[in-house]
N, C-alpha and C positions, 0 to 999 in steps of 0.2 A: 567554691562559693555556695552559702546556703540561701538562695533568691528569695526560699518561698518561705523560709523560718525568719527571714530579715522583716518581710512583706507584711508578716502577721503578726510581730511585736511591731512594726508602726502602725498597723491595725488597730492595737489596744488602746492607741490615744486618742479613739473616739469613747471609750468609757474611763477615761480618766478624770473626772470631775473637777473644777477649779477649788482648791478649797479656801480660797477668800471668798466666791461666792457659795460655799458651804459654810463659811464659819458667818457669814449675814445670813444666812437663811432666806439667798435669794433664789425664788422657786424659779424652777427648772435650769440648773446652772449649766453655764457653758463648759464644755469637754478640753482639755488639751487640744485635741486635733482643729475644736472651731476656734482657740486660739490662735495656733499657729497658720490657719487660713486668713483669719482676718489679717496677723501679720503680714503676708506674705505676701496677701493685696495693696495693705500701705506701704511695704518696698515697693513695690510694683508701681506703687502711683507716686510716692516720696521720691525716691531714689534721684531719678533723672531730674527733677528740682532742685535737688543740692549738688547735684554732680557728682553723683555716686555712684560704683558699678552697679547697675541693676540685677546681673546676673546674680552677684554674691552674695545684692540684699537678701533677693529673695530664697537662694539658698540657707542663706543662714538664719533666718525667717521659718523657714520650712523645715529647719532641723533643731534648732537652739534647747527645745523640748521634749526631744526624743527617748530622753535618756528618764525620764517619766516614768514612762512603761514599768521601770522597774523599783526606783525610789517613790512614787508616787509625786504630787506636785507641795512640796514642802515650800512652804512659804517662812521667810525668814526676817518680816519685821511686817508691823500694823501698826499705822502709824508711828510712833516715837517708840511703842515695844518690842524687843527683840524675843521673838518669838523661838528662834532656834538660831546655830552657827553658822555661818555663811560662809566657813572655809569647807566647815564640815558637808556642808549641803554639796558645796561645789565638788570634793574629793569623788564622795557618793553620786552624783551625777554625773563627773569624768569617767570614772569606773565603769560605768552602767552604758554608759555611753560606748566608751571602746569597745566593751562588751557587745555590744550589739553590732557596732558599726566594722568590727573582724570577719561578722561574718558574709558579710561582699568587698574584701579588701577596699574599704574605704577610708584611706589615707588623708583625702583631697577634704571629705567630711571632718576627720578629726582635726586636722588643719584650722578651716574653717569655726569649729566649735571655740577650738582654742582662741582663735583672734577674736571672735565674737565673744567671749566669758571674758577676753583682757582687756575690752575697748578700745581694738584696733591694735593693738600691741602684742601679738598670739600671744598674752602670757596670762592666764586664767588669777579672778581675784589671791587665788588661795598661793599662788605664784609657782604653781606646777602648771609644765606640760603635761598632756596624754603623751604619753610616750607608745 
């Protein structure tokens, strides 16, 4: 296992900039990583109001963006335009994803990524698993 090369590419989603609030030109945007925190609070507070695992939310919450690090945060429709592919984004974000997530044998993650990118149904929009 690579603890500390895992540790430091979820690191780098504190300077991953959101680029919907770069394409508004909203001064000082928030980062990947203060997204995934905000999320991770509304599992947290969500969750057990709908009767939902908490632990998972906030797992998947805390991971759903991770794979960032390395595609950047490709944003794939504003408003009614489609702005890029959204199997495509998703392949490049699996990819990126296992990639990183290999190196602390995390299975339970890629799991998780999966049922979260399929809405519950581990089967990611583009209709592949991580394998």
């Amino acid at each position: 296992m690579k603890l500390i090369d895992f540790f430091e590419i979820v690191g780098e989603l504190k300077s991953v900039r959101r680029t919907g609030w770069l394409n508004h030109k909203v001064p000082n945007p928030e980062s990947v990583a203060d997204h995934s925190f905000r999320t991770a609070v509304m599992a947290m507070i969500l969750a057990p109001k709908i009767g939902a695992n908490v632990e998972k939310a906030i797992k998947m919450a805390l991971i759903h963006d991770i794979g960032e690090t390395k595609i950047g945060d490709v944003i794939t429709m504003q408003g009614k335009q489609t702005l890029a592919n959204q199997s495509e984004k998703l392949a490049l974000e699996a990819a990126a994803f296992k990639e990183i997530f290999s190196l602390i044998d995390g299975n339970e993650y890629i799991s998780l990524f999966n049922e979260f990118e399929g809405g519950g149904n581990e089967r990611s929009e583009a209709g592949k698993r991580i394998r």
